[in-house]
Every structure is written in structure tokens, then in C-alpha cells.
C-alpha positions in Angstrom: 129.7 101.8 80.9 127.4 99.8 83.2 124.7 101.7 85.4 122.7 100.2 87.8 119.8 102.1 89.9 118.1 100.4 92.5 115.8 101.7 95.4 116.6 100.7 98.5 113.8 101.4 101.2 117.2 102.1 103.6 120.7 101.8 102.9 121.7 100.0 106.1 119.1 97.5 106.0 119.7 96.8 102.0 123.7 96.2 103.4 122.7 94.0 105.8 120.6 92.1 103.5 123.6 91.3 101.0 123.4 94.7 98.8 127.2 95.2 98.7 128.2 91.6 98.1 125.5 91.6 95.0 127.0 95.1 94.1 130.6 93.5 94.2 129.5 91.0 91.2 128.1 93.7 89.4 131.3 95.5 87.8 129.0 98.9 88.0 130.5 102.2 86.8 127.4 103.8 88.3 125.2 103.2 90.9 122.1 105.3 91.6 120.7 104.9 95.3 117.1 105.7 95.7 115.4 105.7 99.2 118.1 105.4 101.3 116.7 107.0 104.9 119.8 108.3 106.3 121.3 111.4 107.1 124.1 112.1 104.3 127.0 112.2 106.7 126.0 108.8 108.1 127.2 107.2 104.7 130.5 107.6 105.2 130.2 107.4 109.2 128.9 104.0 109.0 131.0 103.1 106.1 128.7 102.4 103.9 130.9 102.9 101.0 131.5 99.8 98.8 134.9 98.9 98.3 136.3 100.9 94.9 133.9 103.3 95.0 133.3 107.5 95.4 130.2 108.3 97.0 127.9 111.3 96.9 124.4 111.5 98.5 122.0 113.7 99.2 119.0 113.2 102.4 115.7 114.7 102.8 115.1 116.8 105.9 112.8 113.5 107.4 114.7 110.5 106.5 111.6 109.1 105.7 111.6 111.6 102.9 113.7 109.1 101.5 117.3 110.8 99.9 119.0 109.3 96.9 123.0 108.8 96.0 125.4 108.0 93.8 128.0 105.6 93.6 131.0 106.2 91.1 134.0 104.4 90.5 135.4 107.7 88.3 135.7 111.4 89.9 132.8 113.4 87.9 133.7 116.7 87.1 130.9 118.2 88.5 127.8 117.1 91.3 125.0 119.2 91.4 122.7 118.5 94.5 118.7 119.4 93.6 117.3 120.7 90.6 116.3 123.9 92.0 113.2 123.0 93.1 113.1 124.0 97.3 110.8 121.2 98.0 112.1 118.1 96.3 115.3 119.8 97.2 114.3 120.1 100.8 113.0 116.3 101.0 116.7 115.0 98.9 115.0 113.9 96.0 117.7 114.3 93.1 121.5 114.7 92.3 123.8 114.1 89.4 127.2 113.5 88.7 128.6 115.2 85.4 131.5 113.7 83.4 133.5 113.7 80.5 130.5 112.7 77.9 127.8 112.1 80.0 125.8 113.1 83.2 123.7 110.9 85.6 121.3 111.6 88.1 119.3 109.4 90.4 115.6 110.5 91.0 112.9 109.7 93.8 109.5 110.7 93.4 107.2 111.0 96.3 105.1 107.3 97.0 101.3 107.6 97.7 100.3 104.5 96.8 97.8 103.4 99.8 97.9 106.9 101.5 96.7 108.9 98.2 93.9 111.0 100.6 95.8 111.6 103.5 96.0 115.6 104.1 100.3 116.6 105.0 101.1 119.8 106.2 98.2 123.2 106.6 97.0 123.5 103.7 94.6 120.1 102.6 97.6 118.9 100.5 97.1 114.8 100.3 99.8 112.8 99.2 98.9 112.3 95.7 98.5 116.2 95.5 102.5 116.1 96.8 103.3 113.5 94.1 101.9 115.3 91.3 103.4 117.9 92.8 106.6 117.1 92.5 106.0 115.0 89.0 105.3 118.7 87.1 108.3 120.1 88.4 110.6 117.4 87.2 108.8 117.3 84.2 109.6 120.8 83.3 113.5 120.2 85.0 113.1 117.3 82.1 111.8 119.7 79.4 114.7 121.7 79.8 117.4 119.0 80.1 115.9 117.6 76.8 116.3 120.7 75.0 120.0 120.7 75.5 123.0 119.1 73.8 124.7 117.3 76.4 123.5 113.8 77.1 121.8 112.4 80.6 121.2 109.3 81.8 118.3 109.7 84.9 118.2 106.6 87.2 114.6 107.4 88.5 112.2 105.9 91.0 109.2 107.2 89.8 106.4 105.3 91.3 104.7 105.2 88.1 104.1 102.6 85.6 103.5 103.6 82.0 101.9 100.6 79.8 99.2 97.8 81.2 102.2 95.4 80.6 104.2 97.3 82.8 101.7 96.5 86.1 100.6 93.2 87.5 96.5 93.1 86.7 95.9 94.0 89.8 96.9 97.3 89.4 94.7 97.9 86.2 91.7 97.1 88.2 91.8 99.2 91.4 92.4 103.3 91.7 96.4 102.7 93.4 98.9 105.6 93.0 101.3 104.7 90.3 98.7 103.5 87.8 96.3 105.7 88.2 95.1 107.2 84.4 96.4 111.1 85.1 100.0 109.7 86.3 100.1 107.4 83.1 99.9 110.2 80.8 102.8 112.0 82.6 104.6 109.3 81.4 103.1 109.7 77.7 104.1 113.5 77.8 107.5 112.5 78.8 108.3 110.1 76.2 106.1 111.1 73.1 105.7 114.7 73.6 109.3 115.2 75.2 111.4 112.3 73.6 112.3 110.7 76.4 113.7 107.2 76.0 112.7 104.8 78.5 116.0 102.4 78.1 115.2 99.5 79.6 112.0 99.2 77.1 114.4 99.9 73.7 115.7 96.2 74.2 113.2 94.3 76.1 109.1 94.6 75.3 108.0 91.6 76.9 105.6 92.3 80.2 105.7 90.6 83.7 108.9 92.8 83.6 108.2 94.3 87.2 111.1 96.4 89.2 108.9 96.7 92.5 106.5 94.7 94.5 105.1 96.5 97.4 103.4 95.7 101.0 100.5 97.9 100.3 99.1 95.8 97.2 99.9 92.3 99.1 102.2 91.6 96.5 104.8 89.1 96.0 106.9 88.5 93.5 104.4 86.1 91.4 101.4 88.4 90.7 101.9 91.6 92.3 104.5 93.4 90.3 104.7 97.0 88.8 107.6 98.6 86.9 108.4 102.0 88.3 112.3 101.8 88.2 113.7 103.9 85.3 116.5 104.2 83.5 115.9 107.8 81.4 117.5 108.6 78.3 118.0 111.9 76.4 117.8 110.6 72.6 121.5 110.8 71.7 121.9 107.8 74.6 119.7 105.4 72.7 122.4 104.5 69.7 124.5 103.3 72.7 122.5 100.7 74.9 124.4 97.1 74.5 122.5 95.1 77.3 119.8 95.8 80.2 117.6 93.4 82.1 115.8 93.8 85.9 117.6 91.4 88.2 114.6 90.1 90.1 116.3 87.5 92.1 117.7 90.1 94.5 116.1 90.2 97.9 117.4 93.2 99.8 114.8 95.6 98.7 111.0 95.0 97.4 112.5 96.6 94.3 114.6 95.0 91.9 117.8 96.6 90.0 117.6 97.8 86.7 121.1 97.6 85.1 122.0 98.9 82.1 125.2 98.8 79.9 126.4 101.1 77.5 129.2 102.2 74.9 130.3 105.0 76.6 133.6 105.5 78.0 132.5 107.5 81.0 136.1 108.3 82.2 138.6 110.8 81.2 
């Protein structure tokens, strides 16, 4: 089974870019959307399905808010939409497709990076209060999934990099969102204390390994990387990765797809 999750920064714009002819090389099973800034009914309206596939999306109440989706050659037995949480839910922020053996769900976290003080809504709530926000609630959704027996594969966005050698040096210099000291040891919770398995780092340690290189740090993609772009693992997953790599050659998104494969047979 070969998963891919990539973040978009909008669906339409990514298609345009060449998205769906790189897709069509791919031979995914999977494909977790992140960011996609559309209205859920516009996917199919517009015909942004790729050729072979079944999609399922969810959007945010603002696109801007982002929505994710998934893109499945096989019928899943089961989609769930949210993870009971009314405002991740509200802004579109996860869903997950159940079948035979395996279930996987596509994630976005909330971005603050370069707007971490700016007050939303009535009550003094910045943006980085909305991200960490939303990062406890997953966490908890993820302290439950973890405890069960059925295995998950969570394509996730999380604007977050864990390890210095997952961020550029600029990063481990100034206070940005997403490598700031309190959302670093989210991530250590999630993997050591939770057992999390960050895929992608089973099979490749090396750094410079970067998923996403944004406007807001005057990046490119020479020295301004970060690695936010996960693929998840429950432990029971981690006897099964064959292959995964970041294909940073793309150039429909500032983010890069992480692919994965795996030896699962993910249809009936």
C-alpha cells in the first residue's frame, strides 16, 4: 500500500500547478489532502477528482480554515468526518477512511507561524493560543487511538518540527511557531510517552530532510526548510514500512509530499 499526504495551500491552484499529473505517476492507494481552501461540494463540482480515484473531503467553515481530504482508489468501509472536537471540527481539520486492516486519516493543525500574537475572536485568544489549542485535543484523540487494537496511519500537517535536524538553522535561532520549545515537547509526548511512530524517521535519519518552506521565514528551498509533514504510525504499522522519502522536486505547493509504502493489502 502506497500513501502519500501532501498539503496543498489550495486544491485548485495545486491542479493547476501540475498536482494531478505528478499524482498520476505516483500509483497512490492513498492520498491525504491538507489545506485545500474549498467548499467540500466544490471538489466534485469542479472535477477535481483524479482519474481512478473516490474522493472524500471535509472544509472548514472559512476556507481559509484550510479543510483536508482523502483520495482512495478502494471503497473504505467506513469515513468518519472530525474527531469530535466542535472546533477543529467546525474549521475541517480531520477525517479518516477505515478499511479492511487499516484506517487513515489526514490531519491539519492550525499555522501561527508569523502571526503567533495576533488576538482571533472576543476572548484575547492569539493564534498560537488556537494552535496549542487544537494540539491538546488531538493529542488526547491520539491517546485514545493508541490505546486501541486496530491500526492507524495519520497523514498530518502539523506545523511542528520535532528534532534540530528536522528545521533549517534558521528556525533554532528565532522564537517562529513550529519550533518553538513548548510545541517540540508535544511532539516528545507523542512519540516517547504515547508510542507514536513517526514513519518517515524509521527509514531515513539524515537531516536537511525538510517537507515545507514557507513565505513567512524567506525561505527557499536551499536554507529555509522545516519538516512538519507527518506520516503517524500506531506501533503495529512499524513492522510494515518497505520505502518512504519527501519528494522535494515538486513545485505546486511550498510543501513537499511525503510518500510512504507499506505491506498492507488495504483492499478487501
Amino acid at each position: 500500500m502506497r500513501v502519500v499526504s501532501i498539503s496543498v495551500n489550495g486544491l485548485a491552484q495545486a491542479v493547476e500547478k501540475g498536482f494531478f499529473d505528478w499524482l498520476a505517476e505516483q500509483d497512490a492507494d492513498v492520498v491525504c489532502v491538507q489545506d485545500h481552501r474549498m467548499r467540500a461540494y466544490e471538489i466534485e463540482d469542479y472535477n477535481l477528482i483524479p482519474e481512478g480515484y473516490e474522493a472524500y473531503f471535509i472544509d472548514g467553515e472559512k476556507n481559509e480554515d484550510g479543510g483536508v481530504g482523502i483520495y482512495t482508489r478502494h471503497f473504505p468501509k467506513a469515513i468518519m468526518y472530525g474527531f469530535a472536537n466542535e472546533q477543529a471540527d467546525r474549521e475541517g481539520r480531520f477525517i479518516q477512511a477505515d478499511f479492511d486492516k487499516v484506517s487513515v486519516a489526514c490531519v491539519l493543525a492550525p499555522c501561527a507561524l508569523g502571526r503567533e500574537e495576533e488576538l482571533i475572536g472576543e476572548d484575547d485568544l492569539t493564534v498560537l493560543d488556537h494552535k496549542d489549542e487544537f494540539m491538546e485535543s488531538f493529542g488526547l484523540h491520539m491517546q485514545k487511538t493508541l490505546r486501541k487494537r486496530r491500526q492507524f496511519i495519520f497523514c498530518a500537517n502539523l506545523q511542528t518540527a520535532h528534532h534540530v535536524t528536522d528545521a533549517s538553522p534558521l528556525y533554532h535561532k528565532l522564537d517562529f511557531s513550529g519550533f518553538l520549545p513548548h510545541e517540540r515537547a508535544w511532539l516528545d509526548r507523542l512519540f516517547d510517552e504515547m508510542g507514536c511512530v513517526d514513519g518517515f524517521r524509521e527509514i531515513n535519519k539524515q537531516s536537511n530532510q525538510f517537507t515545507w518552506w514557507p513565505e513567512q521565514a524567506e525561505g527557499s528551498r536551499k536554507n529555509a526548510g522545516i519538516r512538519v509533514d507527518y506520516q503517524l504510525l500506531t506501533p503495529g504499522i512499524r513492522k510494515t514500512i518497505e520505502d518512504g522519502w519527501i519528494d522535494d522536486s515538486t513545485r505546486f505547493s511550498d510543501h513537499a509530499p511525503v510518500i510512504m509504502d507499506y505491506d498492507i493489502e488495504i483492499g478487501f
